[in-house]
C-alpha positions as CSV (number, residue, x, y, z in Angstrom):
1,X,0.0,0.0,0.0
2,X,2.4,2.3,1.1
3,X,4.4,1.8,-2.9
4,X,1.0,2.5,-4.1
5,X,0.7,5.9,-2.6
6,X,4.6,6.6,-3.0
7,X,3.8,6.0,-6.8
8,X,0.6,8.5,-6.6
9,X,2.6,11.1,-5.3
10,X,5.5,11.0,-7.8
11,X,2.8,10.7,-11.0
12,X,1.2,13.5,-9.3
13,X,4.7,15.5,-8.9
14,X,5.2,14.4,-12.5
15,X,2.5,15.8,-13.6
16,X,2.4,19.2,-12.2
17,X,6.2,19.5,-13.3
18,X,5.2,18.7,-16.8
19,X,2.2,21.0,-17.1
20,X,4.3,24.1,-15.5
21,X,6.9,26.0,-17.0
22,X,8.9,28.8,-15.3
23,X,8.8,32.4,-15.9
24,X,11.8,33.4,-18.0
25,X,10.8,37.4,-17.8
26,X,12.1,40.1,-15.8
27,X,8.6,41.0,-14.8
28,X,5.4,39.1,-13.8
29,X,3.8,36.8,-16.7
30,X,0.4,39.0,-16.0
31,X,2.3,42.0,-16.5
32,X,3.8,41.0,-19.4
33,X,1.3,39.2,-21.9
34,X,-0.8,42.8,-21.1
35,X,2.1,44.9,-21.7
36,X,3.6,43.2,-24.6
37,X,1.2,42.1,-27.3
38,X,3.1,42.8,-30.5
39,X,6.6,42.0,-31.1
40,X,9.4,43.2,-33.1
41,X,12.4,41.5,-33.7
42,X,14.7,43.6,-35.6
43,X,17.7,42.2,-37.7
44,X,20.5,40.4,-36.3
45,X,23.7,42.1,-35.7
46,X,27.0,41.4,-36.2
47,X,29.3,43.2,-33.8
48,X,32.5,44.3,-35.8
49,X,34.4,45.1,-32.1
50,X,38.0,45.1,-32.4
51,X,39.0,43.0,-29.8
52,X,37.9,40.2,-31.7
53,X,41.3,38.8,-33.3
54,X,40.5,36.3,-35.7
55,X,42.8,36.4,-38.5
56,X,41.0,37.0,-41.0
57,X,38.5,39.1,-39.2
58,X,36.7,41.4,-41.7
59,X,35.8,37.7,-44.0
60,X,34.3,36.5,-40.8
61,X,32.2,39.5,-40.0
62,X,30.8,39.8,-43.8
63,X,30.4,35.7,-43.6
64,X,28.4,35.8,-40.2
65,X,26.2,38.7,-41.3
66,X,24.9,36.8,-44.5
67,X,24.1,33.8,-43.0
68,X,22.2,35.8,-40.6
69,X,20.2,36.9,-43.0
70,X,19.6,33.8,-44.7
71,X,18.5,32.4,-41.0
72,X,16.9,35.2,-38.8
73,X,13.3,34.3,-40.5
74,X,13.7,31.2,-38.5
75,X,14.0,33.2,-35.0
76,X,10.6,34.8,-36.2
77,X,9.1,31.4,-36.6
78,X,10.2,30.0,-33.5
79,X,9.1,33.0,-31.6
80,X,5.1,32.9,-33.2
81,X,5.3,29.2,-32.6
82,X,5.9,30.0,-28.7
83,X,2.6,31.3,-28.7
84,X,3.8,34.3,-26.3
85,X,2.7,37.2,-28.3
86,X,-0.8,38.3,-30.4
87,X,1.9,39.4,-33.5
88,X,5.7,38.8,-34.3
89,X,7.0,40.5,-36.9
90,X,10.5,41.3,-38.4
91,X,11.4,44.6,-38.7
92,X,12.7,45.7,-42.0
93,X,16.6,47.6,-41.6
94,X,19.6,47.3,-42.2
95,X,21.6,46.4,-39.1
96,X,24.9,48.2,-39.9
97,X,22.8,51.3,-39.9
98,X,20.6,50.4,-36.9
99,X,22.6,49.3,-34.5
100,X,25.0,52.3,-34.2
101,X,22.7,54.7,-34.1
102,X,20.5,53.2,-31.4
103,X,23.4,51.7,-29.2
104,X,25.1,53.6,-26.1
105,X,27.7,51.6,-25.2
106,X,28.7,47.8,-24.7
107,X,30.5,45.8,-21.6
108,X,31.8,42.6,-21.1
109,X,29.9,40.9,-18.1
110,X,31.0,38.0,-16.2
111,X,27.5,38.0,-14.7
112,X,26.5,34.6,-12.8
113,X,29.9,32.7,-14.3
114,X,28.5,33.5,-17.3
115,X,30.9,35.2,-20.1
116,X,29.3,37.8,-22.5
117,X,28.9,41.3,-23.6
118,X,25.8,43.4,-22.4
119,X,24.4,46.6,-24.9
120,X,22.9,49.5,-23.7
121,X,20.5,51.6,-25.9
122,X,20.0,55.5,-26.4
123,X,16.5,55.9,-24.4
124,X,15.6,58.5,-26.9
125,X,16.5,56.7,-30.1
126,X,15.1,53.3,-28.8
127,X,11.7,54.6,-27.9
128,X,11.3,56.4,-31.4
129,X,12.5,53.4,-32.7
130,X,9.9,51.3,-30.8
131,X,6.9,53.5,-31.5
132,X,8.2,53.9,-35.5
133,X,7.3,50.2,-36.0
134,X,3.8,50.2,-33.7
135,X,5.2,47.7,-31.6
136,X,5.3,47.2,-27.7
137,X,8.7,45.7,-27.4
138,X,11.5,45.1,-29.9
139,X,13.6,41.8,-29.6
140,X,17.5,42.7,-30.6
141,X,19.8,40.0,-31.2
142,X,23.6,40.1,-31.2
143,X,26.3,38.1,-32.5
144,X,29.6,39.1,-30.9
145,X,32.6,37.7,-29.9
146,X,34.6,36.4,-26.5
147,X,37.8,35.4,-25.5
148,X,37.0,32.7,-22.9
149,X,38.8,29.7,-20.3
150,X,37.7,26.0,-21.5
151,X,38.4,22.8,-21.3
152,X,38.4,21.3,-25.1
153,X,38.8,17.3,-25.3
154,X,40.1,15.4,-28.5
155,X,38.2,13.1,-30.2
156,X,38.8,10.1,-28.3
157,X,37.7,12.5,-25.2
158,X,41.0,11.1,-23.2
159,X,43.0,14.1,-23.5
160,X,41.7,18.1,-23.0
161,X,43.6,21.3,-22.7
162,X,42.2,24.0,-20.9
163,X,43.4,27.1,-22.0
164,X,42.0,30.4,-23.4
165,X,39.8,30.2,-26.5
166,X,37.7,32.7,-29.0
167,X,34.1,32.1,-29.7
168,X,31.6,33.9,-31.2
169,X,28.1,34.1,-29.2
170,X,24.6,35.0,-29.8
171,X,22.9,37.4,-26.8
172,X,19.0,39.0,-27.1
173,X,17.5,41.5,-25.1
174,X,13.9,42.7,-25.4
175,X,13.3,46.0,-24.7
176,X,9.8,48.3,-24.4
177,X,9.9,51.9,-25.2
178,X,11.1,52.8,-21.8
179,X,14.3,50.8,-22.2
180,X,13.2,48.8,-19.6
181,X,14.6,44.8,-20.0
182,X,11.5,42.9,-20.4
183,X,13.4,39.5,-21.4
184,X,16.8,38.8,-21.7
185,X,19.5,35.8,-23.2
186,X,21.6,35.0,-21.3
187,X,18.2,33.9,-18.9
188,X,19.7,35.1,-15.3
189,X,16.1,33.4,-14.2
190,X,17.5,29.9,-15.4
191,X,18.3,27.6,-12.4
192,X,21.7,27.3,-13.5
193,X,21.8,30.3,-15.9
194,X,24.8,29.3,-19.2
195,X,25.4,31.0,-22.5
196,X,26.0,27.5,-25.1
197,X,28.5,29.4,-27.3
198,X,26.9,30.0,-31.0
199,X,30.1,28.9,-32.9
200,X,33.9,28.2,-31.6
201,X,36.7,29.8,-33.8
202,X,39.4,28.1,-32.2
203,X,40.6,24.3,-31.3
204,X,43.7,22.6,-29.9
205,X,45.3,20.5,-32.7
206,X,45.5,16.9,-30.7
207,X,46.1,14.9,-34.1
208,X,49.2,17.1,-34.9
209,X,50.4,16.7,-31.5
210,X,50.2,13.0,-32.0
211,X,51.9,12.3,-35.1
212,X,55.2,14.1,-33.8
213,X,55.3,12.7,-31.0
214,X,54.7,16.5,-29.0
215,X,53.1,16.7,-25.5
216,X,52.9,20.3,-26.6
217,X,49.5,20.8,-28.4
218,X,49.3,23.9,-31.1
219,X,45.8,26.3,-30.7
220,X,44.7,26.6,-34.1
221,X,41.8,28.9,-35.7
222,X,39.4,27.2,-37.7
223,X,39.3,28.6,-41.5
224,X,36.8,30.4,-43.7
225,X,35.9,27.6,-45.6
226,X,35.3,25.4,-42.5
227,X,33.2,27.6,-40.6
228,X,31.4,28.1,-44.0
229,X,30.9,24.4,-44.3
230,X,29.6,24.5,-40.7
231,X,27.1,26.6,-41.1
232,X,25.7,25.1,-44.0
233,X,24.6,22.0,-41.8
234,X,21.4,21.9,-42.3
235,X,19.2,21.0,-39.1
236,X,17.1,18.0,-39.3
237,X,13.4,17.4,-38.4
238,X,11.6,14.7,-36.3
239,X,11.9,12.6,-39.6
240,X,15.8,13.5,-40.5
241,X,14.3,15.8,-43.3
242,X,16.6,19.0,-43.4
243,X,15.4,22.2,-42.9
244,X,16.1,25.5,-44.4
245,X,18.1,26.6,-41.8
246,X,21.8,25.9,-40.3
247,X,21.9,24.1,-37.5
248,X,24.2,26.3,-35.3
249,X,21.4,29.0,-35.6
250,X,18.7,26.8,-35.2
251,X,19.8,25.4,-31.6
252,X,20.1,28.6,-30.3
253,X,16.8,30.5,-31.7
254,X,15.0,27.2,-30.0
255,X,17.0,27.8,-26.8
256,X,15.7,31.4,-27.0
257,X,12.2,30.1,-28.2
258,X,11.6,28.1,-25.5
259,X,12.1,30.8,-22.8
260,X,9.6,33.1,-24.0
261,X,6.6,30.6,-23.6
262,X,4.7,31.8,-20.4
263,X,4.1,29.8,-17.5
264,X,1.1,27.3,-18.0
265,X,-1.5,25.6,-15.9
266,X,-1.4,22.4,-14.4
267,X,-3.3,20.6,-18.0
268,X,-1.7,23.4,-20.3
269,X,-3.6,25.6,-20.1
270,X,-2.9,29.5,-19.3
271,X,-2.9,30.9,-15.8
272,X,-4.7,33.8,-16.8
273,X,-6.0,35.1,-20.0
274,X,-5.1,37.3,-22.2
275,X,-6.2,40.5,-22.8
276,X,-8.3,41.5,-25.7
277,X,-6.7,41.3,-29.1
278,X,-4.9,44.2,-30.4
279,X,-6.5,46.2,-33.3
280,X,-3.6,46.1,-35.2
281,X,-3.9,42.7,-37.8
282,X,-1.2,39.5,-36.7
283,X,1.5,39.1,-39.0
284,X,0.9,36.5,-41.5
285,X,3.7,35.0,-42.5
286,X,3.6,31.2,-42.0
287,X,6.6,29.5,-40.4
288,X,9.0,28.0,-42.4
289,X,7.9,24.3,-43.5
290,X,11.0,21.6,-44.1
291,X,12.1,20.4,-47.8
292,X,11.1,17.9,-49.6
């Protein structure tokens, strides 16, 4: 008898952990789905700071800003599949424009153990730009890069040096016309908050090690051509079908995705409704479908 109940209590544990999911917003869920009903997600930019010294740098920067393009519909997507907002659009700019003109100034946080650079907006500038596009919030997303400690293992996973490596990493922040933070990736509301780096630029050359004989083992930075041929890995569908978009995006727009879905009731259901439907008409565009 006593199993019996034990198992009771864990299916009924189970199933309240299931049908709940945590509040990933700097503000109360309430709060937010009244203050937030239309979206914008402006285009991703590519930080060109300085202090990121990959060789061939300025190949890098114009490589990670076209795949951006060919991949931020995606971000859209995943965000109106979240079911979070009444209308997700993206906003039509160009980045290298935009981002310059809105932005005050950057820092690099260590915030939580987590490595990453933090932007701060113009107030003036962001709320024009916020009320120019009749939206409540604007979503901005940042590719930038880090120098960072790690431990990087071979192949075999029996050896790893730890030593300073460059990455490049993907951060968001969605901000109202106030400037004030509604959401924000890195989640500091995780239980154990992490930034999974977007792409590494670096690796520690085990093989080379090996075949002289060297207990010394060489940092190297990955080329052009193979970070190209990463990012064209296509990522796969339920039934191994590829998708439209690369991979490395795609795991973390669903990482982002899946932190903007409000907290649920205990069958699936909202805690609280929503407020009346905006006058202004939902974005159409339908979510991008795999090929055949």
């Amino acid at each position: 008898m006593k199993i019996v109940l034990k198992m009771a209590l864990l299916a009924a544990v189970s199933l309240v952990s299931f049908g709940c999911a945590h509040n990933y917003y700097n503000m109360p869920q309430d709060v937010v789905e009244k203050k937030v009903r239309v979206l914008g997600i402006a285009p991703i930019y590519t930080d060109p700071d300085p202090s990121l010294k990959y060789p061939e740098r300025e190949a890098l920067i114009a490589l990670i800003k076209d795949y951006n393009r060919k991949n931020e519909k995606e971000l859209v997507a995943l965000v109106k599949k979240s079911d979070a907002f009444y209308s997700v659009k993206l906003l039509d700019d160009d980045p290298d424009q935009l981002y310059p003109r809105l932005l005050a100034k950057r820092e690099r946080r260590d915030d939580a153990s987590v490595t990453y650079n933090k932007y701060f907006f113009k107030p003036e500038e962001l709320k024009d730009y916020v009320r120019k596009n009749a939206a409540d919030a604007v979503l901005f997303v940042v590719v930038s890069g880090i120098t960072q400690r790690d431990k990087v293992y071979s192949k075999n996973l029996l050896d790893y040096l730890e030593a300073d490596y460059q990455y490049l990493i993907m951060t968001g922040q969605m901000l109202d016309a106030d400037g004030s933070t509604v959401w924000e990736y890195p989640n500091f509301r995780r239980r154990s908050p992490s930034l999974p780096p977007f792409l590494a630029l670096q690796y520690p050359d085990f093989d080379e090690a090996a075949a002289n004989l060297d207990e010394r083992v060489d940092i190297k930075y990955k080329t052009i051509p193979g970070i190209r041929r990463a990012l064209d890995v296509k990522e796969k569908d339920y039934l191994r079908r590829s998708l439209p978009v690369s991979s490395l995006y795609y795991s973390i727009f669903d990482d982002m995705a899946s932190l903007l879905k409000h907290e649920k009731g205990l069958f699936g259901g909202k805690k609280e409704e929503k407020p009346a439907k905006p006058a202004e008409q939902a974005d159409q565009t339908p979510a991008i479908k795999p090929d055949k």
